[in-house]
N, C-alpha and C positions, 0 to 999 in steps of 0.2 A: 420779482422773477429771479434776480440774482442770488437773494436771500432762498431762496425754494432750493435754487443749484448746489448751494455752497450747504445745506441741511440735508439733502440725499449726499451729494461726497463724505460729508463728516460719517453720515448713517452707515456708508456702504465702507466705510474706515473701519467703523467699530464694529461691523458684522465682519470682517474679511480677519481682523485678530485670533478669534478664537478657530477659523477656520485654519490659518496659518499656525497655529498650536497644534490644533487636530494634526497638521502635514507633518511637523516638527517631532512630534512623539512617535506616528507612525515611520517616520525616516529611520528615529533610532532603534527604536522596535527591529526593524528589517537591517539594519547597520549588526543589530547584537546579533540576531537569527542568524544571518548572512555569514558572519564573519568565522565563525570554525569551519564552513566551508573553503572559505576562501585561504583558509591558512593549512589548513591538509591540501590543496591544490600548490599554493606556492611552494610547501615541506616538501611536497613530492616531486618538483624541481632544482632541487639544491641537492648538496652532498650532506652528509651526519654531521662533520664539523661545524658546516654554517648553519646549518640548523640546532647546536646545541648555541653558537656561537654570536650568531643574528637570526635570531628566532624570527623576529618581524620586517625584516629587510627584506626585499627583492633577491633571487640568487645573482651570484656575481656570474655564473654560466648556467645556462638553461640545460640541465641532465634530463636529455627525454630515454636515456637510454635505461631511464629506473623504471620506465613502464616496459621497457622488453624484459627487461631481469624479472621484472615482477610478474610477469603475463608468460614469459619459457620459464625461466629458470627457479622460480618459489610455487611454480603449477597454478598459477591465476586462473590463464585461460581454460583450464579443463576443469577446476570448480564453478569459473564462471558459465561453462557449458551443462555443468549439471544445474546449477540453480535455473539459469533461465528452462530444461526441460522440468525441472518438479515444479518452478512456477504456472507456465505454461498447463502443464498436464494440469493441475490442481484448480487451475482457477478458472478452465473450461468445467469440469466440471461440478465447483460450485456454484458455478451460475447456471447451470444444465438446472442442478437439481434442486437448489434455493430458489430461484425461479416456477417452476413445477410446484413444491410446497408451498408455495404463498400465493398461486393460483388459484389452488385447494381449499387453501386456508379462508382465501377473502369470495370464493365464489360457489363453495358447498357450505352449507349450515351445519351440517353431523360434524365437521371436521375443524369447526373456530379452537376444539379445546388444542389442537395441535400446536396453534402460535403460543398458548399457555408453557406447551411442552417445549417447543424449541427456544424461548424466552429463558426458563431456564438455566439452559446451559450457559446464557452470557452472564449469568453469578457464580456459577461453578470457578473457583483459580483454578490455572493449568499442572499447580505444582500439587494440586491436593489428586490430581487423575494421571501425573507422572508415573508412579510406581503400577499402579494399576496397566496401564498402557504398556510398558514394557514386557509386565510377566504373560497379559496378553497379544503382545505377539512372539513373544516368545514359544507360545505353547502353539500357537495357528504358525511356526516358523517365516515368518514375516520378517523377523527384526534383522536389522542388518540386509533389507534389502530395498531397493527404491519404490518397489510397489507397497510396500508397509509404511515408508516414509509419505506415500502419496496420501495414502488414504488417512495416516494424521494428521496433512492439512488438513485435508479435504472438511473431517470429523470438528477440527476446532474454529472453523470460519463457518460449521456451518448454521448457528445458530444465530451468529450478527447477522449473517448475511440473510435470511429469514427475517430476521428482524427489520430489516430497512426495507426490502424487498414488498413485505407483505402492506407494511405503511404507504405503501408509493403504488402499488396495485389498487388500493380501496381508491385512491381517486380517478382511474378508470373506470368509467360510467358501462354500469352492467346491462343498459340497454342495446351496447356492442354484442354481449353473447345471448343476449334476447333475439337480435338480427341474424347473426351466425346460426343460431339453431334452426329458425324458421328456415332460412336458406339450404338447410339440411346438414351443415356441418356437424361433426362431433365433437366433446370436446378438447379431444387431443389436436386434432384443424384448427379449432377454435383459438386454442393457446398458440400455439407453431405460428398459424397464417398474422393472425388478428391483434393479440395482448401482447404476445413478447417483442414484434417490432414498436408498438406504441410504448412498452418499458425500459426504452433502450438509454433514456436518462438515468433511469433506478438501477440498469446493468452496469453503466457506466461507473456511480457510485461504487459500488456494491465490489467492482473488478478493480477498480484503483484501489481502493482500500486491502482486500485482500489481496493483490498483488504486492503491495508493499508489506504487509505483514510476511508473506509466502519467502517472500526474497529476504527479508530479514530474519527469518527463522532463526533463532541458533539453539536454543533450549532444549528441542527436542531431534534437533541433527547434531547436537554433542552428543546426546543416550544414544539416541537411532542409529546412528552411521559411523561403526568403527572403521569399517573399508575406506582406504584412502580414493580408492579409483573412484566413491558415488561418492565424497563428503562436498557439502556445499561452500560457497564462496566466502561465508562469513565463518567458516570453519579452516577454509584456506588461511585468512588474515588474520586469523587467532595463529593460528599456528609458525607466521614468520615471525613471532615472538621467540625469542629465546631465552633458553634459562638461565644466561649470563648476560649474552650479549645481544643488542639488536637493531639492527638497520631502521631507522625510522625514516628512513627514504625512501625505502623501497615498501616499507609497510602503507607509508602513503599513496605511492605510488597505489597500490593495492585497492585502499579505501575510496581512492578518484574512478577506478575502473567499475567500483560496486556501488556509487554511488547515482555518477552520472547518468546511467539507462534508467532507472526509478527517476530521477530529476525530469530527463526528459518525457519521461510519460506521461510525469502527471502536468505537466505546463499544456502537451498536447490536448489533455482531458479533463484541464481542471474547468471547462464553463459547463461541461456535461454532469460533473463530480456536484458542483453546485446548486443546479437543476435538480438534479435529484436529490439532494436534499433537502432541499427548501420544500419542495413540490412535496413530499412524503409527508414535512410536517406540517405543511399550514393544511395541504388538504387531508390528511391520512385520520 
């Protein structure tokens, strides 16, 4: 009996090792991910000196006064005001209408070639439809204004978001809009009441994801947006760079306020984000 005891201890030794490796590698993993964060948050506490001077040290006084410099005085908060409306505005309705096509897509037969069609665009690069983009809006007088800016989100998410969408709709059992109809719905009821609250893992997806692209934009809001009054956030912190000199204090400062709101949402929504993932591909 003692010999039994002392052969499961050993057993459960030598299975607990590689487990304790498993931990060990994911520690440093998230130690490496983690840590530019954590060093543009402590940067954006210190003064320039200490920060060229003990880069990796703790500040010797805590400068919170580089987020007000950064948020009044280098216009944080009024790009940080446009990005969250072109996010916002954009990512309602890419899921308005990514939603809607992958409806179409997974629940009419004439209309399967369309997922071919919106597949597509996620091999197209952004820079080979750059110039194109501009001269048209240029010529529709768009450019240089936030509705022009909206609708190029809107245009370049909206083929992923199709894409994931319409994988995560197939495993919604079509005997739901078999019920729906008999009951007399239509199938705009049908979508609205019935499918899109049951896709609200695939939305979930689908809105993290483009919301953090949306908020990162900068590609096409350096072409888009010469107007200082709509330029976005990540067009702000480019710009407290200077051509000689530059506060990297306050530019941090910068980077923690455009960081932080995307960090916190997706912690909010990352078991939703996973769901729908998963779910689109084992069952899609």
């Amino acid at each position: 009996m003692e010999m039994r005891m002392i052969f499961k201890e050993q057993k459960r030794a030598v299975i607990s090792v590689p487990t304790a490796a498993k931990y060990v590698v994911l520690s440093a993993f998230a130690v490496l991910a983690l840590y530019p964060f954590i060093w543009v948050l402590i940067s954006s506490l210190k003064t320039d000196p200490e920060i060229f001077g003990s880069p990796f040290s703790l500040p010797s006084v805590y400068q919170y006064g580089n987020f007000y410099t950064a948020w009044v005085v280098a216009k944080i908060g009024d790009y940080f005001g446009n990005s969250v409306f072109y996010t916002v505005v954009s990512v309602f309705f890419i899921l308005l209408l990514s939603s809607m096509v992958s409806y179409v897509i997974t629940r009419v037969e004439q209309f399967r070639f369309l997922q071919r069609y919106f597949t597509l665009g996620i091999m197209i690069p952004v820079h080979a439809v750059l110039i194109p983009t501009f001269v048209l809006l240029k010529t529709l007088g768009m450019y240089n204004t936030r509705i022009g800016f909206i609708c190029i989100l809107i245009a370049s998410h909206l083929s992923l978001s199709v894409f994931i969408l319409s994988g995560y709709m197939k495993s919604v059992p079509k005997e739901l809009d078999e019920a729906a109809l008999i009951d007399g719905c239509s199938f705009a009821k049908t979508f609205f009441i019935i499918i899109l609250p049951i896709s609200k893992p695939g939305l979930a997806t689908v809105g993290t994801l483009t919301l953090l692209n949306c908020w990162n934009e900068y590609l096409y809001a350096y072409i888009m947006l010469a107007n200082a009054a709509i330029k976005t956030i990540t067009q702000g912190i480019f710009s407290m760079q200077g051509q000689y000199v530059t506060n990297y204090a306050y530019m941090c400062a910068g980077l923690v306020i455009a960081i932080v709101p995307v960090m916190l949402f997706y912690v909010i929504f990352q078991e939703q984000v996973m769901e729908g993932i998963t779910a689109g591909a084992i069952k899609g």
